[in-house]
C-alpha positions in Angstrom: 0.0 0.0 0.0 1.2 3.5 -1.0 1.9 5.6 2.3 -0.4 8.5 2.4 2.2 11.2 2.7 5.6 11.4 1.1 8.8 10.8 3.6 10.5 14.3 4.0 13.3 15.3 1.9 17.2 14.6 3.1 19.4 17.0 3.7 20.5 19.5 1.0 24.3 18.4 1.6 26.2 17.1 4.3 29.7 18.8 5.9 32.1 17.0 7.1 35.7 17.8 8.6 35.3 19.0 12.4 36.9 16.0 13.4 34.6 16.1 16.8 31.4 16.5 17.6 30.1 19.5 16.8 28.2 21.6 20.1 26.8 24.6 18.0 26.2 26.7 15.1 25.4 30.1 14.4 24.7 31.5 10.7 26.6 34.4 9.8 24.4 37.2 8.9 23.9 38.2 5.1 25.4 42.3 6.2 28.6 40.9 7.3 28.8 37.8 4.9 30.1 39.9 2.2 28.1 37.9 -1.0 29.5 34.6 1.0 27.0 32.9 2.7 29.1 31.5 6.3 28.1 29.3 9.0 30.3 29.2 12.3 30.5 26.1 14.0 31.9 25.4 17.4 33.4 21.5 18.6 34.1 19.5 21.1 37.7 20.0 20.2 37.8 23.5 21.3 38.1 24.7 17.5 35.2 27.5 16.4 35.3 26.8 12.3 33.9 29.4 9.9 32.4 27.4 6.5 31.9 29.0 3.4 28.2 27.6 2.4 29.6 28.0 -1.4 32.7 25.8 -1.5 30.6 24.0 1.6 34.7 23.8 2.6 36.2 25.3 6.0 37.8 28.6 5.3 38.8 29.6 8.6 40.0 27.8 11.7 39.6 29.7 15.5 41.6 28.1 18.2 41.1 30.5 21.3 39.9 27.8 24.2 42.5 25.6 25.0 41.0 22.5 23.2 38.2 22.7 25.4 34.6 22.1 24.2 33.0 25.5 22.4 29.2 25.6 23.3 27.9 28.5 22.1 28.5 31.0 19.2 26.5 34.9 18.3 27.5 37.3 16.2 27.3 41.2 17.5 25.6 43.4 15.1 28.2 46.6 15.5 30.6 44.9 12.7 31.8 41.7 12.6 32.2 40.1 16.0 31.5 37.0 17.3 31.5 35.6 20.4 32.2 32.6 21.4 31.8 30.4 25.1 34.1 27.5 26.0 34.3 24.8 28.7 37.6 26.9 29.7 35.3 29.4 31.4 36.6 31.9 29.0 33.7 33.8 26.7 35.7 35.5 23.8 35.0 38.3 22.0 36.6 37.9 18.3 37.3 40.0 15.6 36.8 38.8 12.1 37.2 42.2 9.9 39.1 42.0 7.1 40.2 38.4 7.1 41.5 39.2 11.3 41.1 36.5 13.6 42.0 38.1 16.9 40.3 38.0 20.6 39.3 41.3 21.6 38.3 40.9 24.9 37.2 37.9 27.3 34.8 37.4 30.0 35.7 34.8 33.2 32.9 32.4 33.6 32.3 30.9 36.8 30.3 27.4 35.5 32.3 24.7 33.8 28.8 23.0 32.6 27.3 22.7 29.2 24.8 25.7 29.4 24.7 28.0 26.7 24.9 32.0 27.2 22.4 34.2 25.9 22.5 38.7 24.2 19.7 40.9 24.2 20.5 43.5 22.3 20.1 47.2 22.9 21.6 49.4 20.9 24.3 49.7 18.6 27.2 50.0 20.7 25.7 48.0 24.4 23.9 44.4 24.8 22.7 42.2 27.8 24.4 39.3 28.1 23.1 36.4 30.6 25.5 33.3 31.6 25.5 30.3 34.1 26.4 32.5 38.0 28.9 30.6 40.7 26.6 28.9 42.3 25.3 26.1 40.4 21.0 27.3 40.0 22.3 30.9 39.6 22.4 33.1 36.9 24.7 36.1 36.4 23.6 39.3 34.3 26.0 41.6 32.4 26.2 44.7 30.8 28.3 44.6 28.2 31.0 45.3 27.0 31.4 47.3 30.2 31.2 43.8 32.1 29.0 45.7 34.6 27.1 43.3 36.6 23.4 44.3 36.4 22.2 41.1 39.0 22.5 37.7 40.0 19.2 35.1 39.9 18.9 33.3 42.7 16.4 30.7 43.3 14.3 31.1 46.5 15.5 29.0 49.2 13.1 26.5 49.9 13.4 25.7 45.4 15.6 23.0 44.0 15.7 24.1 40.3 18.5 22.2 40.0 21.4 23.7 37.3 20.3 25.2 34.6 20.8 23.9 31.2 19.7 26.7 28.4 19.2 30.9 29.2 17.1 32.6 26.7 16.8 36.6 27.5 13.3 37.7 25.8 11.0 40.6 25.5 7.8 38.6 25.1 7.6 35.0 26.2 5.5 31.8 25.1 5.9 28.3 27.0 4.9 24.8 25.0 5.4 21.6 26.6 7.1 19.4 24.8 6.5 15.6 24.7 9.7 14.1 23.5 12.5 14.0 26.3 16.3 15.0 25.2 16.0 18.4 23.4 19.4 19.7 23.4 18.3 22.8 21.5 14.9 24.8 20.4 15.7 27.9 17.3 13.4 30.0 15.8 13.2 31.0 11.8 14.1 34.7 11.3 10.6 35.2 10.6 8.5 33.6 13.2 7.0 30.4 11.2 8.8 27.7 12.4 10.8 26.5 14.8 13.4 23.4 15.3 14.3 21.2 18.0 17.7 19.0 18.8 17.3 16.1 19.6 19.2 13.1 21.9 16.8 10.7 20.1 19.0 11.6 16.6 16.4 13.4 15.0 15.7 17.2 13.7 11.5 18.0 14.5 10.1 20.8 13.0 7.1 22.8 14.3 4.5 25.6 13.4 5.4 28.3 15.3 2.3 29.8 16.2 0.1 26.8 17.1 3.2 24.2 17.7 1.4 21.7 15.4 4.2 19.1 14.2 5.5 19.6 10.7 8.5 17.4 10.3 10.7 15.1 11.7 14.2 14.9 10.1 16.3 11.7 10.4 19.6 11.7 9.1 22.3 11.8 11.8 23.3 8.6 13.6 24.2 10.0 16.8 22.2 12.7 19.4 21.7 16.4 17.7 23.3 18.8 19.8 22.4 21.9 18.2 19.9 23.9 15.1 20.2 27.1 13.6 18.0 29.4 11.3 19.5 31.4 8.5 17.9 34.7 7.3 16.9 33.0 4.3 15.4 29.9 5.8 18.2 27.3 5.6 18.3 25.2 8.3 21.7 23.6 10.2 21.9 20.9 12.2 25.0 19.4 14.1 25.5 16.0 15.8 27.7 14.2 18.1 28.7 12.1 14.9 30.8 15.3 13.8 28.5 16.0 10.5 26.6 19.4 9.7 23.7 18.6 7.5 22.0 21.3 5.6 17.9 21.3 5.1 16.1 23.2 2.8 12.2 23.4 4.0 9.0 25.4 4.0 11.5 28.4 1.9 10.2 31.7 3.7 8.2 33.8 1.3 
């Protein structure tokens, strides 16, 4: 018997050459990509990678962490800057103009877990930047780049929230319950349609943003998912403990 809907598609193409698993990615926006659409990705190995989605071949190597894990990677919009946080409690601040590859500035991190910092932007030249605190259910919050500390978020003491695992600083806020465990990451498109999950179960699910409705689930990867990211134009990225990138073209944005 015919199945009633067709599988979904495979990946657009498939990178390859991190030599480790790969902890996150972060699309390099179309202003500073120069005509050259890039992805940054950030290993296990402590290596940030910058791939040119053209050649699909790296063109620049980063090696600021001391071959400790990177886990999370954002651009700045005031030019081209990226920062990127390592398991050597170092968050670096990189400058990529003009073909440079040179750290900035750094922020000391007092967690050596896996959680992921997280900007809000608010202005041109100033941003909010939230990362793991020194206890282990805090949560520090900077002004940057003037490393002021705005506040630390403590739990109340009679709460056991335990360590946390993802910060997300927002403006508005919607909460969906998710039914399958293992999510190692949750991204939203540019432009508010759909959003993507991680997962530990191997597999890529896509969702309707507004009313969470199931779209897709991707499988390609033969380990867990560890991270997602949106370009502007709608490509997504996925990266897996089995050191591939695969690249998925769905629901192009209009």
């Amino acid at each position: 018997m015919a199945a009633l809907f067709p599988p979904p598609p495979g990946p657009r193409f498939v990178l390859r050459g991190t030599q480790s698993a790969v902890n996150t990615l972060h699309f390099c926006p179309p202003s500073q990509a120069a005509g050259n659409p890039l992805l940054f990705s950030g290993s296990q190995n402590g290596l940030v990678h910058i791939w040119s989605l053209q050649t699909r071949r790296i063109v620049t190597t980063l090696n600021g962490h001391g071959g400790q894990g990177v886990i999370w990677l954002k651009t700045l919009p005031q030019g081209h800057q990226l920062l990127s946080q390592g398991r050597d409690l170092r968050l670096c601040l990189w400058d990529l103009e003009e073909g440079r590859n040179t750290i900035m500035d750094s922020v000391q991190l007092d967690s050596v877990g896996f959680c992921r910092g997280s900007i809000l932007v608010r202005g041109q030249q100033c941003w909010m930047l939230a990362v793991p605190g020194k206890g282990s259910d805090e949560v520090q919050i900077l002004e940057m780049p003037s490393k002021t500390s705005v506040c630390t978020l403590k739990p109340e003491a009679d709460a056991r929230p335990g360590m946390p695992m993802c910060l997300g600083l927002w403006q508005v806020k919607k909460t969906h319950e998710l039914t399958n465990p293992g999510i190692a990451e949750v991204t939203i498109r540019p432009d508010h349609k759909i959003l993507a999950t991680a997962g530990w179960d191997h597999r890529i699910r896509v969702f309707h943003w507004r009313t969470m409705k199931p779209l897709a689930v991707l499988a390609f990867h033969s380990a867990p998912v560890y991270c997602v990211a949106f370009a502007a134009d709608g490509l997504l990225a996925a990266g897996s403990k089995d050191q591939r990138i695969s690249i998925w073209s769905l629901y192009p944005c209009p």
